[in-house]
N, CA, C and O atoms as a Maestro MAE file, in Angstrom:
{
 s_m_m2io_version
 :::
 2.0.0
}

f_m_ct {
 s_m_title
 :::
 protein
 m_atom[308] {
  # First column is atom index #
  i_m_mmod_type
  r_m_x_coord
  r_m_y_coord
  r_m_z_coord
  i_m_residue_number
  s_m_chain_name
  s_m_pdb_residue_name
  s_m_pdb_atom_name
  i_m_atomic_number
  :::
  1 25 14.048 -61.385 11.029 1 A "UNK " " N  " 7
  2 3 14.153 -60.104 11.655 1 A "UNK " " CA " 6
  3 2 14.649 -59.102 10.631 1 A "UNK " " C  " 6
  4 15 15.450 -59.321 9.722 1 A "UNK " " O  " 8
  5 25 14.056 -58.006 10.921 2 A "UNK " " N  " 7
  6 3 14.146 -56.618 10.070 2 A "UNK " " CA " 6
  7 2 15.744 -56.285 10.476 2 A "UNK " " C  " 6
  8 15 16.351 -56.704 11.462 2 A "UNK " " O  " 8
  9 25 16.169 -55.522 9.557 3 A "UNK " " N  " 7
  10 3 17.999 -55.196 9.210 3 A "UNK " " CA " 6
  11 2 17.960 -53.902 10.626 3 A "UNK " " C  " 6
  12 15 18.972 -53.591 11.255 3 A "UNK " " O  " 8
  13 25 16.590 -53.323 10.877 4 A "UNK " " N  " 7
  14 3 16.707 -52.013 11.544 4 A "UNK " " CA " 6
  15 2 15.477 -51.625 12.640 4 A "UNK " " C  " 6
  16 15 14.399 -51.293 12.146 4 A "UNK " " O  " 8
  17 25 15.555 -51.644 13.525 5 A "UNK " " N  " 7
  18 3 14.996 -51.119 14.616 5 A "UNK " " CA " 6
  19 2 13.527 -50.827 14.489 5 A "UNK " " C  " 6
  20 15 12.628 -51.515 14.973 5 A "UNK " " O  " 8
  21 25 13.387 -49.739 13.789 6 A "UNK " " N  " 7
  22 3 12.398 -49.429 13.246 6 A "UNK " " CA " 6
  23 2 11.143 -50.417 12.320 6 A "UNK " " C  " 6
  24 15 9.923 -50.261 12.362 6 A "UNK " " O  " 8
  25 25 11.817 -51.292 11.631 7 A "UNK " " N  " 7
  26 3 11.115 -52.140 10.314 7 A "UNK " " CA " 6
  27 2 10.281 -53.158 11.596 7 A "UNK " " C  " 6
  28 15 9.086 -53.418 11.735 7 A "UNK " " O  " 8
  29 25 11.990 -53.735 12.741 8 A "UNK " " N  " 7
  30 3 11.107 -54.566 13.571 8 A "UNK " " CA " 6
  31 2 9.759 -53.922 14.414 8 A "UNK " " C  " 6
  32 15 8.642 -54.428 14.309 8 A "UNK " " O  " 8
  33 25 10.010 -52.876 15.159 9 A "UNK " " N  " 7
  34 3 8.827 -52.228 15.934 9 A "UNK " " CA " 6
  35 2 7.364 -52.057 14.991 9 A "UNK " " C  " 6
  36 15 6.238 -52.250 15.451 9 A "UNK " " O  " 8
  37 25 7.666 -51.655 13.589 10 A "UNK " " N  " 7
  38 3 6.444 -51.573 12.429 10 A "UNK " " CA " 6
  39 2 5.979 -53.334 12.463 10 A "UNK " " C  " 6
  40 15 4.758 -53.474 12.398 10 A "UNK " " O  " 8
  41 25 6.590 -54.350 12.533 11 A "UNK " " N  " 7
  42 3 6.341 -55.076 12.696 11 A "UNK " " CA " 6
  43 2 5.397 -56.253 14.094 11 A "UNK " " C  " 6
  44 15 4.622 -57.173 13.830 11 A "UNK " " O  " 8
  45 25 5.812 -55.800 15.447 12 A "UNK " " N  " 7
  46 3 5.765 -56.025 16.169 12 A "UNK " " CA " 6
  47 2 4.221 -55.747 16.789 12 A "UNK " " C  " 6
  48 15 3.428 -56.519 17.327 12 A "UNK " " O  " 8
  49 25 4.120 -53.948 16.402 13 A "UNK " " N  " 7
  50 3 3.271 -53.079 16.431 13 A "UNK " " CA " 6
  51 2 1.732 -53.746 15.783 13 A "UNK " " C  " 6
  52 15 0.616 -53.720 16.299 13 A "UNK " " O  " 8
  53 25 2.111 -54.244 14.658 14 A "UNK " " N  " 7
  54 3 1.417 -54.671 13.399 14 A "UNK " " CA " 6
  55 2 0.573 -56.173 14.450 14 A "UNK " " C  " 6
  56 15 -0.574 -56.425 14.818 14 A "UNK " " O  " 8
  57 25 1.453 -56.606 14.537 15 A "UNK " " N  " 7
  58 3 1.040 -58.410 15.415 15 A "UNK " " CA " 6
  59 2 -0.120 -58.108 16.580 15 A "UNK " " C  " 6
  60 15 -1.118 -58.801 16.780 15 A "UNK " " O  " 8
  61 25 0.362 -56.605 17.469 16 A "UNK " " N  " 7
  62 3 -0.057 -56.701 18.443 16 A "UNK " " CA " 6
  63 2 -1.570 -56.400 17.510 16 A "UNK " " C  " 6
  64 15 -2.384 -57.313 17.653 16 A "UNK " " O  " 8
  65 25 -1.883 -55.618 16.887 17 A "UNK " " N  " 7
  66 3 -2.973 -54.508 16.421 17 A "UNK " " CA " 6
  67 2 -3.889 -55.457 15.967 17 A "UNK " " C  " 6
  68 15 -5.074 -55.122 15.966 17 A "UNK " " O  " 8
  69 25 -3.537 -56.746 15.521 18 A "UNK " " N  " 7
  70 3 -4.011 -57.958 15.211 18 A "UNK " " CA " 6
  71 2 -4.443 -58.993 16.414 18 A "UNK " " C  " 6
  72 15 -5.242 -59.891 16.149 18 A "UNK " " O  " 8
  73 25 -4.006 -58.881 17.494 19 A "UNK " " N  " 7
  74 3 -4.295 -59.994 18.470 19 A "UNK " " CA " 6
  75 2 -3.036 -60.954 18.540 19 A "UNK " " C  " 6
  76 15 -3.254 -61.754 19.451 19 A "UNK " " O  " 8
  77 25 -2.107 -61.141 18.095 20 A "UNK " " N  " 7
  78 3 -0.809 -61.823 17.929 20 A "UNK " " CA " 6
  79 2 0.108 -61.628 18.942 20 A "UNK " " C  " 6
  80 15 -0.779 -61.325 19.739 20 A "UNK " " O  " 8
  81 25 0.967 -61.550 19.511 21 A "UNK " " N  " 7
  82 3 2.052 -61.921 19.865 21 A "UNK " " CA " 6
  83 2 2.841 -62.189 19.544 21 A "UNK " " C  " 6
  84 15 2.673 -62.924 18.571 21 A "UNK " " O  " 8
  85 25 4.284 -61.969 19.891 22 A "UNK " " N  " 7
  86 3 5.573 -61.929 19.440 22 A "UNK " " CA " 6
  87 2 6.484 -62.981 20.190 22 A "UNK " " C  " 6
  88 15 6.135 -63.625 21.180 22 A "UNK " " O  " 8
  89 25 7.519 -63.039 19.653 23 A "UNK " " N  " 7
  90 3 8.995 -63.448 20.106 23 A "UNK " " CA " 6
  91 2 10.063 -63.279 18.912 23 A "UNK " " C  " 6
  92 15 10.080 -63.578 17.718 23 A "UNK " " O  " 8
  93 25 11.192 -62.480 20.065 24 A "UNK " " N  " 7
  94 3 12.237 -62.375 19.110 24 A "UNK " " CA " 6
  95 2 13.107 -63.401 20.404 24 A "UNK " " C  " 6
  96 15 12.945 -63.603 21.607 24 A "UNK " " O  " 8
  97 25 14.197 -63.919 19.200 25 A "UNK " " N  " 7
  98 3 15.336 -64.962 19.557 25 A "UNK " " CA " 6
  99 2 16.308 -64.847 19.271 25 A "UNK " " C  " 6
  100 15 16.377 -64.445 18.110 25 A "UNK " " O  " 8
  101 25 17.310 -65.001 19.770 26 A "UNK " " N  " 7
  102 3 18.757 -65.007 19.319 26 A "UNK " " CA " 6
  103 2 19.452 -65.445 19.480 26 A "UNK " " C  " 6
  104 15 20.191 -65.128 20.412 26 A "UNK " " O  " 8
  105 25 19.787 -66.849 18.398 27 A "UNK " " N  " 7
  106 3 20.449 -67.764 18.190 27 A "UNK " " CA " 6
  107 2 22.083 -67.773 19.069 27 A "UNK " " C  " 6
  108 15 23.054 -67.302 18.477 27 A "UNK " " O  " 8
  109 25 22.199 -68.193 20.115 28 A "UNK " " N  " 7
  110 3 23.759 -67.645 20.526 28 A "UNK " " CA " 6
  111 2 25.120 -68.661 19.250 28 A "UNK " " C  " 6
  112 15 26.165 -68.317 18.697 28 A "UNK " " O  " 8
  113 25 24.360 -69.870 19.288 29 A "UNK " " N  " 7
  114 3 25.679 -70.671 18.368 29 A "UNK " " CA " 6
  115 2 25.886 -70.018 16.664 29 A "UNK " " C  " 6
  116 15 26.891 -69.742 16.007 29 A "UNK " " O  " 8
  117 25 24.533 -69.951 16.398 30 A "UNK " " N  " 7
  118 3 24.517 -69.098 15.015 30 A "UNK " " CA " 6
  119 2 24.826 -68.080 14.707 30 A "UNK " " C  " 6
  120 15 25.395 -67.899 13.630 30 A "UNK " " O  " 8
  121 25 24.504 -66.915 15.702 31 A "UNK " " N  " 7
  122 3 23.993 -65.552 15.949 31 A "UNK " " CA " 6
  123 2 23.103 -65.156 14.917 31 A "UNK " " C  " 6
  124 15 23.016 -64.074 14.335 31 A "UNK " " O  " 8
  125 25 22.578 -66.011 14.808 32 A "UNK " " N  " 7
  126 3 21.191 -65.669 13.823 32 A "UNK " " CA " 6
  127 2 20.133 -65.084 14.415 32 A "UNK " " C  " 6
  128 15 20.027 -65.467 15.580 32 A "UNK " " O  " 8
  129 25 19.197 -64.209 14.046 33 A "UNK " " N  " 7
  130 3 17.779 -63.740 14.673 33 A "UNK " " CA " 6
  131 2 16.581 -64.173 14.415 33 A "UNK " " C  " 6
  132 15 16.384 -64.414 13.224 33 A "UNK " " O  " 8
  133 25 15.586 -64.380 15.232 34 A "UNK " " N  " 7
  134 3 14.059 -64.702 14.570 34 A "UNK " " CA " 6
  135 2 13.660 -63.597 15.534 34 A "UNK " " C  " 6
  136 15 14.234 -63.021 16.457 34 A "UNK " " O  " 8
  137 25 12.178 -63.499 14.841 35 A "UNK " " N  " 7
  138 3 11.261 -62.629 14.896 35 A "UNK " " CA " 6
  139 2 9.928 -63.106 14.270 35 A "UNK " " C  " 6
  140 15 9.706 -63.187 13.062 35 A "UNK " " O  " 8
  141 25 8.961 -63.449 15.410 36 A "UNK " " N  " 7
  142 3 7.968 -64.173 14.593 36 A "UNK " " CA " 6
  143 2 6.461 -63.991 15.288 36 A "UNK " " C  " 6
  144 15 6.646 -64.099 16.500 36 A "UNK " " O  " 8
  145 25 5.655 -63.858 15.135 37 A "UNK " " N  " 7
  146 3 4.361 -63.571 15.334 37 A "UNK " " CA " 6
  147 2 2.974 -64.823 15.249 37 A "UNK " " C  " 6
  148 15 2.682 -65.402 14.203 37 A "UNK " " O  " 8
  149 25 2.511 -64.967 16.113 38 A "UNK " " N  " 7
  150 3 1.171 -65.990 15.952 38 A "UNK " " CA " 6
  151 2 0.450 -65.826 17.384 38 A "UNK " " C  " 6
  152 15 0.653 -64.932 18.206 38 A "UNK " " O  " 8
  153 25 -0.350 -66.798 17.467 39 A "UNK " " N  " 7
  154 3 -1.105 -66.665 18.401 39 A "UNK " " CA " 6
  155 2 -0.687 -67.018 19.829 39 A "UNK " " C  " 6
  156 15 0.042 -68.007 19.895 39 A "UNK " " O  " 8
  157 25 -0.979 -66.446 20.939 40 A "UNK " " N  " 7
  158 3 -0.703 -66.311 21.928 40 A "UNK " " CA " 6
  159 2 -0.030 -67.557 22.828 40 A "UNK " " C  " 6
  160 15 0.836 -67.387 23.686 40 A "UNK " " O  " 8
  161 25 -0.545 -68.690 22.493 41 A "UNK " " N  " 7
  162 3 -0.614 -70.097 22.852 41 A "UNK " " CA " 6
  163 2 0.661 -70.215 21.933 41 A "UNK " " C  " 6
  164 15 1.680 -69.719 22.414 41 A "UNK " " O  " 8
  165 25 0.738 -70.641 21.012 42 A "UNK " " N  " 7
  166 3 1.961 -70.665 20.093 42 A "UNK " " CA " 6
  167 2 3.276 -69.881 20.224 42 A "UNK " " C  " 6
  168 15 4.477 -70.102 20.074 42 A "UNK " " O  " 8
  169 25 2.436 -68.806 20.593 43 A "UNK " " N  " 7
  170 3 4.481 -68.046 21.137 43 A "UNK " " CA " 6
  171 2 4.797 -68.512 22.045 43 A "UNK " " C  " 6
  172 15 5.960 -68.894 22.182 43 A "UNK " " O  " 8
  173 25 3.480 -68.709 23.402 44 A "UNK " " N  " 7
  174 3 4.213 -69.382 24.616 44 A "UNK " " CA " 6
  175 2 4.768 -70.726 24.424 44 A "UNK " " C  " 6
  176 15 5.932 -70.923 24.772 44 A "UNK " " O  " 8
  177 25 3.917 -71.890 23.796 45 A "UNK " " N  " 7
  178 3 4.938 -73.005 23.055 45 A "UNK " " CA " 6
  179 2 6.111 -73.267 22.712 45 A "UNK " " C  " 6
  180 15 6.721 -74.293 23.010 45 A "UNK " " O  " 8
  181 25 6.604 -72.156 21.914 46 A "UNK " " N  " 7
  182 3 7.673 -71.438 21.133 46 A "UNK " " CA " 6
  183 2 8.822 -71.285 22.080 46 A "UNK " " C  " 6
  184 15 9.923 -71.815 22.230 46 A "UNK " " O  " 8
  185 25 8.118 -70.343 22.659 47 A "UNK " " N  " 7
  186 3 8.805 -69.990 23.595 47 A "UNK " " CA " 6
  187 2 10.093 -71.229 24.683 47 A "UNK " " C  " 6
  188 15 11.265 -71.329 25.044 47 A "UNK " " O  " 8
  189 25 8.862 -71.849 24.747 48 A "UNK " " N  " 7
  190 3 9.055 -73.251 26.073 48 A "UNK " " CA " 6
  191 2 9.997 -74.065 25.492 48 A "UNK " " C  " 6
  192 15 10.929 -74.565 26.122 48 A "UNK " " O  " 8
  193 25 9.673 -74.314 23.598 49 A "UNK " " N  " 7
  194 3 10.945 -74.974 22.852 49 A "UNK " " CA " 6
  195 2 12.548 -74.310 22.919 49 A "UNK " " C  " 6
  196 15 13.696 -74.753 22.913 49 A "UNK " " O  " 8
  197 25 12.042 -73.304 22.968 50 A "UNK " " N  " 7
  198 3 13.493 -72.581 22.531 50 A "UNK " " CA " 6
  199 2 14.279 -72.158 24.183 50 A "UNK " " C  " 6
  200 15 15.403 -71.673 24.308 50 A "UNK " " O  " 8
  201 25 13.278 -72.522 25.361 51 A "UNK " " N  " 7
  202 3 14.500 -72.823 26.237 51 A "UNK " " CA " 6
  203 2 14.988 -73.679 26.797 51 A "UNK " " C  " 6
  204 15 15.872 -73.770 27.648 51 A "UNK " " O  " 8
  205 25 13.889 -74.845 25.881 52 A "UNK " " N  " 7
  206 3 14.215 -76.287 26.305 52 A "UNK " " CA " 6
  207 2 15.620 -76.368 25.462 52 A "UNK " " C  " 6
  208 15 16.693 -76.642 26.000 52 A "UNK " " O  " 8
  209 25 15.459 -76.085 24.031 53 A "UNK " " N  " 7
  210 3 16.881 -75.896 23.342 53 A "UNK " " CA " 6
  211 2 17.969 -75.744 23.951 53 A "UNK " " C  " 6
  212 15 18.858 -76.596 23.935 53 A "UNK " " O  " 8
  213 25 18.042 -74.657 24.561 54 A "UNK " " N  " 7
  214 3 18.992 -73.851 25.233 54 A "UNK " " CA " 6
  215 2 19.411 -74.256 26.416 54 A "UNK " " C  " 6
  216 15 20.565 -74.007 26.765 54 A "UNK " " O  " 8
  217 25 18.537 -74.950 27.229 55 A "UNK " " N  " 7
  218 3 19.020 -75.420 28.425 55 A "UNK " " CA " 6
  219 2 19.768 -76.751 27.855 55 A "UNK " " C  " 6
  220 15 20.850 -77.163 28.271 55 A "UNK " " O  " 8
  221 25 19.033 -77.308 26.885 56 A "UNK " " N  " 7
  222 3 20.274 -78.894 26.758 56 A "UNK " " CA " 6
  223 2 21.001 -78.802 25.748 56 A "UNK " " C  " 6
  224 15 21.481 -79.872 25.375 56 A "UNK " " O  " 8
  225 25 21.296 -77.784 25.084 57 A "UNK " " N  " 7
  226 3 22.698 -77.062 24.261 57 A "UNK " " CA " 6
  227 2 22.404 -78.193 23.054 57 A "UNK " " C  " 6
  228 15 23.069 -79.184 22.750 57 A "UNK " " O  " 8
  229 25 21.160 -77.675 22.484 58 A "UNK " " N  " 7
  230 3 20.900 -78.237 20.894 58 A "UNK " " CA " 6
  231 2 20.667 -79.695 20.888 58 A "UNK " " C  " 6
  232 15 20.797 -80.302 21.951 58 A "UNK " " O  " 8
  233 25 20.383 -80.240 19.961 59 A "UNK " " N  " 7
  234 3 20.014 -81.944 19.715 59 A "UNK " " CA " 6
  235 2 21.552 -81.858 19.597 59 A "UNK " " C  " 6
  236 15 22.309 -81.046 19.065 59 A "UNK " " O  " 8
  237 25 21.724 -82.980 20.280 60 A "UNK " " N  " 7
  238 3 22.930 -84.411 20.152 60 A "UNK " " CA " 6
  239 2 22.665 -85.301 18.610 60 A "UNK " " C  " 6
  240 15 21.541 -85.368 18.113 60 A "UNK " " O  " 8
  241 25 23.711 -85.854 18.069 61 A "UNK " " N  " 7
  242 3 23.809 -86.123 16.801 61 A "UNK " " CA " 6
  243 2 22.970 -87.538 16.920 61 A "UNK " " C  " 6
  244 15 22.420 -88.038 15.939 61 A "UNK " " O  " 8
  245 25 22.926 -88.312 18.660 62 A "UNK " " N  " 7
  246 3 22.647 -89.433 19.113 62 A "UNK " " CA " 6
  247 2 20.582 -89.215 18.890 62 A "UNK " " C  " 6
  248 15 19.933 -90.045 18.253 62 A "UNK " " O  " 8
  249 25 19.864 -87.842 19.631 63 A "UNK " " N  " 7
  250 3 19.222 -87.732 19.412 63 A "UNK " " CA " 6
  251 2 18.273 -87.414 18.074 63 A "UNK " " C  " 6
  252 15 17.057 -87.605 18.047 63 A "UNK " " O  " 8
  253 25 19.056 -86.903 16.994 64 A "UNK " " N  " 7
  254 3 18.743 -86.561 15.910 64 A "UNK " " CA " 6
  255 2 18.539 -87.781 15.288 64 A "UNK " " C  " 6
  256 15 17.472 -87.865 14.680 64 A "UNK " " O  " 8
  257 25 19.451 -88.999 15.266 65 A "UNK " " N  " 7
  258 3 19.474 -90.253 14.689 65 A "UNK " " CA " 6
  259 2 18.432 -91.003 15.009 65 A "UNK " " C  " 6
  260 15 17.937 -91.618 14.065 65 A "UNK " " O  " 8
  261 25 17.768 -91.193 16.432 66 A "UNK " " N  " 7
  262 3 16.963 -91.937 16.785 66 A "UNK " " CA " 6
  263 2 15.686 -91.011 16.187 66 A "UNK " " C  " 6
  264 15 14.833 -91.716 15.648 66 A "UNK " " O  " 8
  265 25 15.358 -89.405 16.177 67 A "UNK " " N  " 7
  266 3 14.228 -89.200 15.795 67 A "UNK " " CA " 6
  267 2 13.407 -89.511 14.314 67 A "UNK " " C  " 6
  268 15 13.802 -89.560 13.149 67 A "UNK " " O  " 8
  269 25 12.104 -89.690 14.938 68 A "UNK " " N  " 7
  270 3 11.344 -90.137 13.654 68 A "UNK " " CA " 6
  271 2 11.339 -89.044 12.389 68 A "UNK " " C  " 6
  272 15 11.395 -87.826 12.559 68 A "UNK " " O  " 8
  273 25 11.263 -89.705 11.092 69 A "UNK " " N  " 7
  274 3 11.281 -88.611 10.061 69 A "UNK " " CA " 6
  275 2 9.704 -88.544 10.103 69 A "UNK " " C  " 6
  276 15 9.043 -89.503 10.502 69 A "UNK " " O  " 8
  277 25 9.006 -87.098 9.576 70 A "UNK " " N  " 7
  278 3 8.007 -87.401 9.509 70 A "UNK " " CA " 6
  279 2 6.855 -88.566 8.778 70 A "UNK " " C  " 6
  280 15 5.801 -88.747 9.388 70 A "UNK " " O  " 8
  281 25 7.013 -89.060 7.932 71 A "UNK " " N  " 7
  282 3 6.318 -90.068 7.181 71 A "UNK " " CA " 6
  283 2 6.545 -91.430 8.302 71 A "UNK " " C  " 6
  284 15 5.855 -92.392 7.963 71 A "UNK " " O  " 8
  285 25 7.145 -91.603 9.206 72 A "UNK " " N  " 7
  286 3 6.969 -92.557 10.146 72 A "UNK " " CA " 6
  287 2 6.547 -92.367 11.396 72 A "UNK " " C  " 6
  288 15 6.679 -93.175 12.315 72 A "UNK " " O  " 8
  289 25 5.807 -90.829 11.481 73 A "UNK " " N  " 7
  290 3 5.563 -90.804 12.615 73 A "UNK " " CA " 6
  291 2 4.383 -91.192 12.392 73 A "UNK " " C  " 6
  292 15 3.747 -91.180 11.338 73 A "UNK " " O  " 8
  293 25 4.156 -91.471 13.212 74 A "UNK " " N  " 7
  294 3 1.998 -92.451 13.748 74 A "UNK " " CA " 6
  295 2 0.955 -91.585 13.675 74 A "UNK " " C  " 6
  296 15 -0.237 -91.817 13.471 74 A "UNK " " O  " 8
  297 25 1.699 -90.256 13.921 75 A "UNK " " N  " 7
  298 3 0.917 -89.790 14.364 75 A "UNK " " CA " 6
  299 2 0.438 -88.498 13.159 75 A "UNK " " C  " 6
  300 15 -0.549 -87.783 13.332 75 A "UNK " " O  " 8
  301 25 1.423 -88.393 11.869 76 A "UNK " " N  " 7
  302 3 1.441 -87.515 10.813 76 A "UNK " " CA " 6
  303 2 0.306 -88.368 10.074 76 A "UNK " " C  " 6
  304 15 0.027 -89.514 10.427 76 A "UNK " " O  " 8
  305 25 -0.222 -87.807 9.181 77 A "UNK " " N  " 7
  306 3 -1.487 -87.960 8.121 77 A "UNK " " CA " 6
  307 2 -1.271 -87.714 7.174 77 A "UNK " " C  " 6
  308 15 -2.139 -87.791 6.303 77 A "UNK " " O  " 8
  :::
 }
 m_bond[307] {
  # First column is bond index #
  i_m_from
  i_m_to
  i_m_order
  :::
  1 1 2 1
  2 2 3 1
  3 3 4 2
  4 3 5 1
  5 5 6 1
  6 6 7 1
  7 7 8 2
  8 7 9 1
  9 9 10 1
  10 10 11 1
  11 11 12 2
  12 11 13 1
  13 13 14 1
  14 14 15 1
  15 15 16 2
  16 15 17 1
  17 17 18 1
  18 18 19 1
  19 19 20 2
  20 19 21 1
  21 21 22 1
  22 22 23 1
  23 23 24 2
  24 23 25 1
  25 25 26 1
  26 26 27 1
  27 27 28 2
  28 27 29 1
  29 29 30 1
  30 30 31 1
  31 31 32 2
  32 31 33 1
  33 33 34 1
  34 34 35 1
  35 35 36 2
  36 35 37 1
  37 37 38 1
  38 38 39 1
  39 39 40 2
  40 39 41 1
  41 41 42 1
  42 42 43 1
  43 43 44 2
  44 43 45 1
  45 45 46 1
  46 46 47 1
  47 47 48 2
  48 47 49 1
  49 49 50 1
  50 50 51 1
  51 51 52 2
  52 51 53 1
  53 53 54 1
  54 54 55 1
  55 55 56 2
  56 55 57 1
  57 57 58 1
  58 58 59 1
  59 59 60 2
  60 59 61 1
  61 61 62 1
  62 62 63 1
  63 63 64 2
  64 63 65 1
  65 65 66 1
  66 66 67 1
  67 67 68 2
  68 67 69 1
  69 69 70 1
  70 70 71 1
  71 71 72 2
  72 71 73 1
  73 73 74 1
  74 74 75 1
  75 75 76 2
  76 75 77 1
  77 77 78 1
  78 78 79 1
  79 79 80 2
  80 79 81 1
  81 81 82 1
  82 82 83 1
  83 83 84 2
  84 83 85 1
  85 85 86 1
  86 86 87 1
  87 87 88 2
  88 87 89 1
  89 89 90 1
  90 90 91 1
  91 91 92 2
  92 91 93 1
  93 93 94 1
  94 94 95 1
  95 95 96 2
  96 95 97 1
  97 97 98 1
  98 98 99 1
  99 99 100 2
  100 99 101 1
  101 101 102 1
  102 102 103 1
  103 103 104 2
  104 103 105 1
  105 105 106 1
  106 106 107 1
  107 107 108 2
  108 107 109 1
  109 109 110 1
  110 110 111 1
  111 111 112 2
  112 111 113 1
  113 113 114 1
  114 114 115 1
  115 115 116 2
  116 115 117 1
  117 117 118 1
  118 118 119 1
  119 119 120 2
  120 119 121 1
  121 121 122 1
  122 122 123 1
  123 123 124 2
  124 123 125 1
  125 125 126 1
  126 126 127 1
  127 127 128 2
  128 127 129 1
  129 129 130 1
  130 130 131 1
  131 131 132 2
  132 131 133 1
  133 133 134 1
  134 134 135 1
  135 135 136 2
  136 135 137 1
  137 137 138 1
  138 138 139 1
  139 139 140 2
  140 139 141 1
  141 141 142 1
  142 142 143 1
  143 143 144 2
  144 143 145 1
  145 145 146 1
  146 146 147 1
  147 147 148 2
  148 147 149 1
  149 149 150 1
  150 150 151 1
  151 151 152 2
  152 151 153 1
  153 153 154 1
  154 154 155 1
  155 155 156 2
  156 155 157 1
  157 157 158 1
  158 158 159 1
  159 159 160 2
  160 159 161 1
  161 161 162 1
  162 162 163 1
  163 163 164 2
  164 163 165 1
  165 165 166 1
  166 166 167 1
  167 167 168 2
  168 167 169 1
  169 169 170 1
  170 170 171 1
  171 171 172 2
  172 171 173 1
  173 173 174 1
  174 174 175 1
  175 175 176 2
  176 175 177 1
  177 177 178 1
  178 178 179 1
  179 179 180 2
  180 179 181 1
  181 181 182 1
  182 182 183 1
  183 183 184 2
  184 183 185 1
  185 185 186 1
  186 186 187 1
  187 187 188 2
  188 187 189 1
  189 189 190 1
  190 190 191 1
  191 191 192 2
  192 191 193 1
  193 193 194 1
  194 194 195 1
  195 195 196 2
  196 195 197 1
  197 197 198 1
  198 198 199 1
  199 199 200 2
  200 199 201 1
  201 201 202 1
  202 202 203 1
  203 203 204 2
  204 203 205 1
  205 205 206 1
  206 206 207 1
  207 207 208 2
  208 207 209 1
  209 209 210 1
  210 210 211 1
  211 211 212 2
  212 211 213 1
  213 213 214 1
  214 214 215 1
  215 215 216 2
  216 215 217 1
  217 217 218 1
  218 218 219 1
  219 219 220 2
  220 219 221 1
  221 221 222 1
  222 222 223 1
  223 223 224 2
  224 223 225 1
  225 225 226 1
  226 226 227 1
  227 227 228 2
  228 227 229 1
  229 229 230 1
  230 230 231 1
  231 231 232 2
  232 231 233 1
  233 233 234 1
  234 234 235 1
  235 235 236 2
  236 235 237 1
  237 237 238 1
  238 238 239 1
  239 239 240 2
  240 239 241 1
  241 241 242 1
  242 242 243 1
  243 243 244 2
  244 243 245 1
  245 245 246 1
  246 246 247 1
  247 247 248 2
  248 247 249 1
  249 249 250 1
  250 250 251 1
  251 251 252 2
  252 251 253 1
  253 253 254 1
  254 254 255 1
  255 255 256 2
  256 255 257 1
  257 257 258 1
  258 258 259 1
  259 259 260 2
  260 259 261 1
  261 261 262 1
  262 262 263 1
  263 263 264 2
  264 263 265 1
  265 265 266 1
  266 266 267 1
  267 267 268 2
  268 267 269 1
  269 269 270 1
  270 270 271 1
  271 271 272 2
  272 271 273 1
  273 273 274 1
  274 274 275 1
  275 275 276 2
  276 275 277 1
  277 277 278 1
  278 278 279 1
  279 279 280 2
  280 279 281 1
  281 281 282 1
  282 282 283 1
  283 283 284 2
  284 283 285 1
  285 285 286 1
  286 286 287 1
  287 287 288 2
  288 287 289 1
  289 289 290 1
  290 290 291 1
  291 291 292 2
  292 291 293 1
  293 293 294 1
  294 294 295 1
  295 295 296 2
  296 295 297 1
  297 297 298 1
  298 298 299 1
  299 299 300 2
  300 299 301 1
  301 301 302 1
  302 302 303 1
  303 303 304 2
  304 303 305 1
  305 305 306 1
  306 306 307 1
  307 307 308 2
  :::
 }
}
């Protein structure tokens, strides 16, 4: 995300003029920002992750351990 109001809307503006779609986020544990642009299907995705996040208050250290790294997943190439 842009430092200023303006940089984001030039931005936003830009996605739509393209066919894109947006989402901005805001990290509550970090207070970090995203701001990110792709295709319509993908923000809603995006979207669906980041309130699945939020509803179960981040990966557990239990879940992080059991997940696959990529080179063992089955399903990476």
């Amino acid at each position: 995300m842009y430092d200023n109001l303006q940089e984001n809307q030039g931005f936003i503006d830009d996605a739509k003029a393209r066919g894109l779609d947006t989402l901005a986020y805001h990290d509550q544990k970090s207070q970090g920002f995203m701001l990110v642009a792709g295709h319509p299907d993908s923000i809603r995705l995006l979207g669906e992750i980041l309130d699945d996040y939020e509803e179960h208050g981040a990966l557990k250290p239990e879940s992080i351990n059991s997940t696959k790294s990529i080179g063992e997943n089955e399903h990476a190439q």
